[in-house]
KETIMAR-200845 format. One line per 3 residues: their letters; for each residue z, x, y negated of C-alpha. Coordinates in steps of 0.02 Angstrom, whole numbers, plus 50000, padded with zeros to 5 digits. Example, Ala and Ser with C-alpha at 12.3 -4.5 7.8 and 13.67 -1.06 7.14 Angstrom:
AS) 50390,50615,50225; 50357,50684,50053
REM end
This chain:
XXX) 46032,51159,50794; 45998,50970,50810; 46042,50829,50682
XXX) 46193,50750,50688; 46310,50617,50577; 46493,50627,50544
XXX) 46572,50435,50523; 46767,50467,50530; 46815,50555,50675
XXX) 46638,50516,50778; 46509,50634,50779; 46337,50574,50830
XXX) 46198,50664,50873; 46017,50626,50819; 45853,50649,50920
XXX) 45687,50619,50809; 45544,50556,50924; 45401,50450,50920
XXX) 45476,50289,50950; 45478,50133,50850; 45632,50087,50869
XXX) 45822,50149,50829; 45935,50179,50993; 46117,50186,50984
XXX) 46190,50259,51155; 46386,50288,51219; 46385,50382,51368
XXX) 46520,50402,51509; 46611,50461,51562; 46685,50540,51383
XXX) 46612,50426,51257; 46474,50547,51175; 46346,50464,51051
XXX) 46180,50487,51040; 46060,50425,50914; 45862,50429,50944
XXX) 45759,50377,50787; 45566,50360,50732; 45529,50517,50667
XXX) 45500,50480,50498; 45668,50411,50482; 45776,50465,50358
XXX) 45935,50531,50385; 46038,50426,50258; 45937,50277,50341
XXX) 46001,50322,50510; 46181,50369,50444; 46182,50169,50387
XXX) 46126,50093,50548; 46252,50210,50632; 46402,50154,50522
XXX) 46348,49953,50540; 46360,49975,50723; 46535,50073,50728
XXX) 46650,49940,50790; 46546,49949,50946; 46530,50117,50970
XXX) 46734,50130,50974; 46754,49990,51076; 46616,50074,51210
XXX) 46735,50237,51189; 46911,50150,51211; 46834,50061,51364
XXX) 46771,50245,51422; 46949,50298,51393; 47038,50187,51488
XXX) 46926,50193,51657; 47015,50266,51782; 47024,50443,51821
XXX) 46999,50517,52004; 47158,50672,51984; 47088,50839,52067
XXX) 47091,50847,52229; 47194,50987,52356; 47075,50966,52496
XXX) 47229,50951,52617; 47248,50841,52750; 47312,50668,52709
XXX) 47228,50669,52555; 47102,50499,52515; 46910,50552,52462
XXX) 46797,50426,52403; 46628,50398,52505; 46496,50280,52455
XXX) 46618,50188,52361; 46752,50176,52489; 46919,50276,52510
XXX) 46916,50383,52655; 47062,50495,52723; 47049,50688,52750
XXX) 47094,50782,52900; 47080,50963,52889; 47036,51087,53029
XXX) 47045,51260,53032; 46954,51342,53173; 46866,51529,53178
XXX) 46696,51447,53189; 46563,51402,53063; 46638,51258,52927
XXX) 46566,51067,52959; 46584,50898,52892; 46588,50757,52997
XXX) 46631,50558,52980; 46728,50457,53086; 46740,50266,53020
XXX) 46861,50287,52877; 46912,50467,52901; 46823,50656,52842
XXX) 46847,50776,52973; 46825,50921,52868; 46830,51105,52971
XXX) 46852,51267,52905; 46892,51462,52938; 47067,51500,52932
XXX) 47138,51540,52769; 46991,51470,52688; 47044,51439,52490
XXX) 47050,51269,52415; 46893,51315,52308; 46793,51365,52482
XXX) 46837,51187,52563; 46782,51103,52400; 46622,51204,52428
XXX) 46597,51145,52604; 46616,50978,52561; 46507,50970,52416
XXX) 46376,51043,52522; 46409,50877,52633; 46373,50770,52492
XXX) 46192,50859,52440; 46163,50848,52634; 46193,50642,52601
XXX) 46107,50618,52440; 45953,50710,52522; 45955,50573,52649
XXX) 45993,50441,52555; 45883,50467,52393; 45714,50486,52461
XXX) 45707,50334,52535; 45756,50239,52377; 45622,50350,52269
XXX) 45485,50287,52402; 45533,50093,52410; 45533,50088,52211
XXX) 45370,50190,52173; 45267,50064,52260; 45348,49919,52166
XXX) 45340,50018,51970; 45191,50090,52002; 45258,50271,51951
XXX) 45280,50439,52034; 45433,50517,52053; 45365,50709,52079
XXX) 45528,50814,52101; 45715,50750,52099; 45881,50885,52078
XXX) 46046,50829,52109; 46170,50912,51989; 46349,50907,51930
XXX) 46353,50815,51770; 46507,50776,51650; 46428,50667,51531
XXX) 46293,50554,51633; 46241,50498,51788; 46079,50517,51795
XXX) 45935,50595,51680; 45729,50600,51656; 45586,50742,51635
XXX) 45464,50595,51593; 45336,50718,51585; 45370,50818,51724
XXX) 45397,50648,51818; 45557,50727,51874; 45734,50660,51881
XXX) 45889,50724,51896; 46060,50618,51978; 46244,50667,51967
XXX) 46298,50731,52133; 46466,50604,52099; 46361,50478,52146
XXX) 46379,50488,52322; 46570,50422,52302; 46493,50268,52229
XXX) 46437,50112,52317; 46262,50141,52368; 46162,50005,52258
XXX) 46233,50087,52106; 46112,50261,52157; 45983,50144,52182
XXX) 46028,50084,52008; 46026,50245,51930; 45862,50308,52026
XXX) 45781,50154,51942; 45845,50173,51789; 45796,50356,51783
XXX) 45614,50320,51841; 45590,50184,51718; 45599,50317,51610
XXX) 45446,50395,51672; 45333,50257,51593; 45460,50254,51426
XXX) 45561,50387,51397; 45657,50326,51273; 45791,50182,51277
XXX) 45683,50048,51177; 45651,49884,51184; 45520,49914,51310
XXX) 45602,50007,51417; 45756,49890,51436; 45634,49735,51474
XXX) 45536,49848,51604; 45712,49876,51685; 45758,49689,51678
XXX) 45606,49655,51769; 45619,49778,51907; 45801,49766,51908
XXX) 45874,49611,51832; 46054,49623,51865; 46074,49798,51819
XXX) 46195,49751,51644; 46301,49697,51802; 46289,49858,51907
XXX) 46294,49981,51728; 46464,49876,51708; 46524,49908,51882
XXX) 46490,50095,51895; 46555,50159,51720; 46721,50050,51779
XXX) 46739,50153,51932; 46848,50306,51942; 46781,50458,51891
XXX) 46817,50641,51917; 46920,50728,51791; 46846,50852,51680
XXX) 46931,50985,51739; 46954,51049,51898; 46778,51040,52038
REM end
């Protein structure tokens, strides 16, 4: 069971690594904190940082709270679906022939078997989006590797609740929310270069935030944009 500090209603939870620096971290999209300290660090030492720095870490989760919420969707004709960042409408077909996915400017044509449950059309469409992010990622790993000067040996795509993106620095491996293919397509390129910063610091330190402001200067900007976005609700697909 890992470390973690109670301050009021907040719990945070603590990571010991071999860092020099403290890290304070609220993450979307339900405001969960995260703590990563030196490993000789003390926990009463860490408790005090944390409770110096609450007034942010509230004001990170009220802004968390009030970012608008994407309600389930039916998967019924009629119904709008976001696609790299813009709303699209859905038109449902239901033919005895194998299910497909196919754009047409600003509408999904989404076909499936007769009958087929709300879950299975979720399913079909989902399967659209890995088919996008497949084509879309690769390309982004490739133009930034050359430029960091970092490899980038295996990526996953993977539903996540709590982040957007995340780092095997070891492994050299990252791993993107599949959500991100309703954003706007610079903010996955933002989170691919985020994650493979990572690769050369794992941690969120000083280090790592100047190597991303020099590969990536206006990323406070694009961090800002995407965690104002809608996101999906936790329940439901």
């Amino acid at each position: 069971m890992g470390e973690s500090i109670e301050i009021g209603d907040i719990t945070i939870s603590v990571t010991r690594k071999d860092v020099k620096n403290v890290h304070l971290s609220v993450h979307p999209p339900d405001g969960r904190v995260t703590l990563v300290t030196p490993t000789s660090t003390r926990i009463d030492v860490a408790r005090a940082y944390a409770i110096t720095r609450i007034g942010w870490i509230r004001q990170q989760q009220a802004q968390l709270r009030s970012q608008a919420r994407e309600a389930p969707r039916s998967f019924v004709g009629r119904e709008t679906h976001y696609l790299w960042g813009r709303r699209h409408l859905l038109r449902v077909t239901e033919l005895d022939a194998k299910p497909e996915v196919r754009l047409d400017h600003r509408t999904i044509h989404l076909q499936v078997r007769p009958g087929t449950s709300r879950d299975g059309r979720a399913n079909v469409i989902h399967a659209w989006h890995l088919k996008l992010l497949h084509g879309a990622v690769p390309p982004i790993i490739d133009k930034w590797e050359s430029r960091m000067g970092v490899k980038v040996h295996r990526y996953f795509l993977q539903r996540m609740t709590t982040k957007w993106g995340s780092c095997n620095s070891k492994a050299g491996s990252i791993r993107l929310n599949t959500e991100l293919v309703k954003k706007p397509r610079d903010l996955l390129e933002y989170v691919i270069v985020h994650e493979m910063v990572h690769i050369s610091e794992p941690t969120h330190s000083a280090r790592f935030f100047a190597l991303l402001s020099e590969h990536y200067p206006s990323w406070p900007e694009a961090r800002r944009e995407l965690n104002e976005l809608p996101v999906p609700q936790l329940t439901g697909s």
